[in-house]
Every structure is written in C-alpha cells, then in structure tokens.
N, C-alpha and C positions, 0 to 999 in steps of 0.2 A: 532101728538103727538109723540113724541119722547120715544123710549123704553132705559127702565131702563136695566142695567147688570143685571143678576141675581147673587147674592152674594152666596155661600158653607162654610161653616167651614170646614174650615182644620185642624185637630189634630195636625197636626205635624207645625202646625205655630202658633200655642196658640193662636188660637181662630179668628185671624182675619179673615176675609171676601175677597172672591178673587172673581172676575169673572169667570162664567162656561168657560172653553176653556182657561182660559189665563195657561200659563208654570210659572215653577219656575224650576230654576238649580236645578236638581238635584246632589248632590253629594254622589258617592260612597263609602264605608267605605272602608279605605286602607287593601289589604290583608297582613294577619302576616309576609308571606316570598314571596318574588319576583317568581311567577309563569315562571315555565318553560315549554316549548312544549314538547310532549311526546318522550321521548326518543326510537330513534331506535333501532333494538335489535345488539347485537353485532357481529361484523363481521364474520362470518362461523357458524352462529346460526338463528336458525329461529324466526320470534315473542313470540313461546312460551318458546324461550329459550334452543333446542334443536339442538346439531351438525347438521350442514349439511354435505353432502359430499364435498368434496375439490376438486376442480381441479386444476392440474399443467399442467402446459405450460412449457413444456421442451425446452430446448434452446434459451430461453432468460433471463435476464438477468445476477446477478453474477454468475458464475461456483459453481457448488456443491464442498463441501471439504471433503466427505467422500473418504477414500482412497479407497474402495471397488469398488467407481462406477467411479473413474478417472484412467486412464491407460492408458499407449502408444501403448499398441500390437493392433495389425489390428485384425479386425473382424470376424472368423470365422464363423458365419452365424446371422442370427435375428430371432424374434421371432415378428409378424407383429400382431394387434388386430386387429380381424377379426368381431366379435361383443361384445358388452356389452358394459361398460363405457371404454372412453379413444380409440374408434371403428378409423383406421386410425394411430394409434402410432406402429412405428418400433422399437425395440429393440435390441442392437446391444449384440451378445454373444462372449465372448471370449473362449482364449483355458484354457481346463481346467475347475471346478465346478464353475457354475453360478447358485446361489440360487435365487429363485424367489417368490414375495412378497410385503407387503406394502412397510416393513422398509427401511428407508433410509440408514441402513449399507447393503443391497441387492445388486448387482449385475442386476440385471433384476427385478425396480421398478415397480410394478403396484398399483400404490397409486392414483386410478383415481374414486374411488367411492366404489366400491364393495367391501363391509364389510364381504361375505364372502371369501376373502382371508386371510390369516393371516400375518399379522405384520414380522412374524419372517419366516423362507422358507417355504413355502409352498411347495415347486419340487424343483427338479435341474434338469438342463441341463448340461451335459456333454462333452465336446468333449476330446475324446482320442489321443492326437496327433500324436503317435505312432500305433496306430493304422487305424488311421482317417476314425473314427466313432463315431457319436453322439447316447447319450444314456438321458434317462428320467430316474424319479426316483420321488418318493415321499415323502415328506419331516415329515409325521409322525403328520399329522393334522386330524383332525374330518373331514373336506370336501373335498371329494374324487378330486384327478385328474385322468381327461380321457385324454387318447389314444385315436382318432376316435373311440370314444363313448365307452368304452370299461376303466373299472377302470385300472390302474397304481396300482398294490397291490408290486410289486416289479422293479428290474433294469430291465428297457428295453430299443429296438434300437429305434432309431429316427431316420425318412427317411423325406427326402426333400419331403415338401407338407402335409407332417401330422400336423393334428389338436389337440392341447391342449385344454383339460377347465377347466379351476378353478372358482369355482362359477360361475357368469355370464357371467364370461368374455373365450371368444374363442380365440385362440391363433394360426396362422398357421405359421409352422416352416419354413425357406428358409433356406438352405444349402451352403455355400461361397463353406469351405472347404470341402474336403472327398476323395476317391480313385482318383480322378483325378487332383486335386490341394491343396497343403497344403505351409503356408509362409516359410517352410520351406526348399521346393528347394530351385534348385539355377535359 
C-alpha cells in the first residue's frame, strides 16, 4: 500500500494543503533603504571615534613649506630620540634659537605621539655662534624639561652627550659645532 503525503495548513497560503517537507520560495520583504556594511572609523581615530597618535615619516614624500623648518645653513649639532615615541629620529639644530615641540612652525618637531609636549615651544636649544656654545632653556610649559634628570628652571649649557626629557620622550644631544669647529672658519 502506497503512503499518502501528509497534508498542513499553511496560513500564509490561505488554506491550501502542502505536503510535510515540501519548500515554497520564500520571499523577503524589501528593506526601506539599500543596507550598507559598517563603516570603518576614520583615519587617525580609533572605533570609538577617538584621536590616535600620528605618526610621521620624515623625509618622504612632498618637502614641508613651513619656512621655519626649511633652511640652507649647515647643521650645528642634532638632537637624536633616544627613547619614547619617534625612539631613532635625528634632529638637525641650527645656529641660533631652535624651539622645540609638536607644532609644525618649530624648528625641532616632535610630533611623534607624546601629547605631553606642547604644540607651541616647549625648550629651545641654542647655539651662540660667537661664542660657540650650546645652551637649554625652557619654554614656559606645565611639563618640566630635564637636564640629565635634573629640572631646566632656567638658561643653561649644553654639553655633547647630555640628555633632554620632555614628557616621554629622551633626547641625547650631539654637538657638530663648539670650541673647536664652527662653519664659520675658513
């Protein structure tokens, strides 16, 4: 004997009778507006929408146009990161006040994370051509610069191989010029 289907009512087919297991297309109801994938958060922000730190990559691509960090004089010493963000970048100082800081009208940029430096100078570095000798100084900010560990409350020397810190970032100074070579002979 032969088995019968078994018949269901289906509500949503006004009453007729289907077999248990047999399909019917289902169709979806169209959504109001065309569904998008989640959007990524925006570039230098995190998921929840929050700055990240930045990092630059010096010396590639266009050249900077602020006139502060372009100049043709030769280098009288750097200032090299010795730890914290940006750990590995050299800084070339010239003659005369180089302010030191995030902003991009600076002189000696450290715009590599560490938010406590400030924007605007944080220190300068000095070199006295006529005199040829490098001097520190602080730029009049809430977070302290150190001398080999030691606060910056006023003008002082700077010797080849001394350590700056501004926030987290350590800074060891190299001297070009000073009592024994300055671009200035002949």
């Amino acid at each position: 004997m032969a088995k019968k289907p078994i018949l269901t009512d289906d509500p949503m087919d006004g009453g007729d009778a289907a077999p248990v297991g047999a399909t019917r297309p289902v169709t979806a109801p169209m959504p109001s507006e065309p569904t998008r994938p989640a959007q990524a958060p925006a570039f230098g922000r995190d998921a929840s929408g929050h700055a990240r730190p930045k990092t630059r990559i010096l010396g590639y691509g266009a050249p900077a146009t602020s006139d502060a960090t372009q100049t043709d004089a030769p280098a009288v010493g750097w200032l090299v990161v010795i730890a914290g963000p940006g750990r590995g970048t050299s800084l070339a100082l010239m003659s005369g006040m180089n302010g030191i800081g995030r902003g991009d009208d600076l002189q000696v940029q450290l715009d590599f994370g560490d938010d406590a430096i400030s924007r605007d100078a944080h220190a300068y570095v000095t070199y006295d051509d006529a005199a040829r000798r490098f001097f520190v100084s602080h730029g009049g900010k809430t977070n302290l610069v150190r001398l080999n560990d030691a606060a910056v409350l006023a003008t002082e020397g700077l010797s080849h191989g001394d350590t700056l810190r501004i926030g987290a970032t350590s800074l060891r100074f190299v001297a070009l010029c000073g009592p024994d070579f300055d671009w200035s002979d002949p």
